[in-house]
N, C-alpha and C positions, 0 to 999 in steps of 0.2 A: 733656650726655649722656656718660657714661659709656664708656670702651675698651672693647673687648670682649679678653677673654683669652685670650692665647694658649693653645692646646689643644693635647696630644699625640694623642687621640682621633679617630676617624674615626665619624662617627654612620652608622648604618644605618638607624635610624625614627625620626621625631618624632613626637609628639604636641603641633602647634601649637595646635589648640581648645582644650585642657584648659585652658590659661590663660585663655581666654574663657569655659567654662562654668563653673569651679571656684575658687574662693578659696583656693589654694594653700597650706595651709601647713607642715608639719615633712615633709623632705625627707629619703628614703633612700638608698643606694646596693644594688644586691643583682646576686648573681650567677645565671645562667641555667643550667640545665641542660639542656644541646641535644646532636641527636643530630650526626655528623657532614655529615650533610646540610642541616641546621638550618644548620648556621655557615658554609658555602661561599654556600646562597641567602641569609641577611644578609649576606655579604660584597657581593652584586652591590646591596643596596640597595634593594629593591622589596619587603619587608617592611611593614607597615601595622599600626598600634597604635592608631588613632583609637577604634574601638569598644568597646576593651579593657580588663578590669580587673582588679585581683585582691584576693586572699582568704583569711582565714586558716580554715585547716579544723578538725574536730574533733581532730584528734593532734597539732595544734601547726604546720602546714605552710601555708609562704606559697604560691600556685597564681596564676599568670598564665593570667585565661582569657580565649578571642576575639581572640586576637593571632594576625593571618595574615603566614605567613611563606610564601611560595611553597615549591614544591616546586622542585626544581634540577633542572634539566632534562638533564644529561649525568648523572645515578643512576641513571636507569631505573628498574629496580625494586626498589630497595636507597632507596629515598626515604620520607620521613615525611609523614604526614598534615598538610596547613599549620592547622588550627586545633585542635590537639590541647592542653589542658591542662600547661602547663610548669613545673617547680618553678623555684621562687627560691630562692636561699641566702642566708639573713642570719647572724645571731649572736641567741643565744634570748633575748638583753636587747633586742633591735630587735623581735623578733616579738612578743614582751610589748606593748613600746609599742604597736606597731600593734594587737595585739587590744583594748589599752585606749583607743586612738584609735577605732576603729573602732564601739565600743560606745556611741558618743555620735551621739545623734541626728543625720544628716545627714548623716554621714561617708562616703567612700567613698577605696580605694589606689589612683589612679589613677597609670598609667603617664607619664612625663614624656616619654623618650627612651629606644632603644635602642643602644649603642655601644662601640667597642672600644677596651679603656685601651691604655696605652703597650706593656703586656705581650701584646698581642693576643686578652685574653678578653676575650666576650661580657659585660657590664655591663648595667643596667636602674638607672633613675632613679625611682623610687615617690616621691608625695607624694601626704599624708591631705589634704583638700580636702572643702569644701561645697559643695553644687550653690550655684548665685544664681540669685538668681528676676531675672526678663526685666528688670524697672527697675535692676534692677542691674549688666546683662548694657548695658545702653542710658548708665549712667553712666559705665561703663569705655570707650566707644564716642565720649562725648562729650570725655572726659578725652584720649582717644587723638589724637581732630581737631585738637583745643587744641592740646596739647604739638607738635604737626607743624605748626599755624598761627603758633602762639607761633615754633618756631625759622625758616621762613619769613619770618616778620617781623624777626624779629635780624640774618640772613642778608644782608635785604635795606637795612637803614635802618644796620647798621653800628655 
């Protein structure tokens, strides 16, 4: 098994399922544009991305949408709406790709993670992904048992 890496980052949402419904593949980086009440409630962590996804629009604009970010609770009334439509910033040779990812059957931007690089800005992790139909969803399932029976067994016999 593999190390896992050391990170400067601090995550504020995952999106654990995506890897189980989606076949992952050509991954992005993109930046968020949040108001400042946006970035104090990700800061506390209770942000959720599971149902979320984005999109590219007719002007050329990447849009995270269905991403609930709680409201912050010491704003009052200086606070954002938690499911409001959020831009992404890429570079218009990324948004290219993804509109030509995206025009192929099956495809969808699914959100990976959301998290804060070294510099303290808000980050998003996008990858183009296929849904999998359920035997597929049940082979990743069985693969998963193995590999955790398999190192069990290594563990054990030495």
């Amino acid at each position: 098994m593999a190390a896992k890496q050391d990170t400067n980052f601090k995550i504020a949402a995952e999106n654990r399922r995506a890897r189980f419904d989606y076949e992952i593949g050509e991954t992005f980086e993109a930046g968020l544009m949040l108001t400042g009440t946006e970035v104090k409630a990700l800061r506390t962590g209770k942000a959720t991305i599971a149902e979320s996804y984005a999109h590219v629009d007719k002007a050329g604009e990447v849009f995270l949408v269905n991403a609930n970010i709680p409201e912050y609770l010491q704003a009052n009334r200086f606070n954002h709406e938690p499911k409001r439509p959020r831009k992404l910033l890429l570079n218009a040779r990324e948004i290219v790709r993804i509109a030509k990812g995206l025009e192929r059957e099956g495809m969808t931007l699914v959100p990976l993670k959301i998290y804060f690089n070294e510099r303290g800005r808000a980050k998003i992790q996008l990858a183009l992904g296929r849904g999998k139909k359920l035997h597929d969803k049940r082979e990743t399932e069985k693969q998963r048992d193995w590999n955790r029976e398999k190192s069990r067994l290594l563990r054990a016999g030495g």
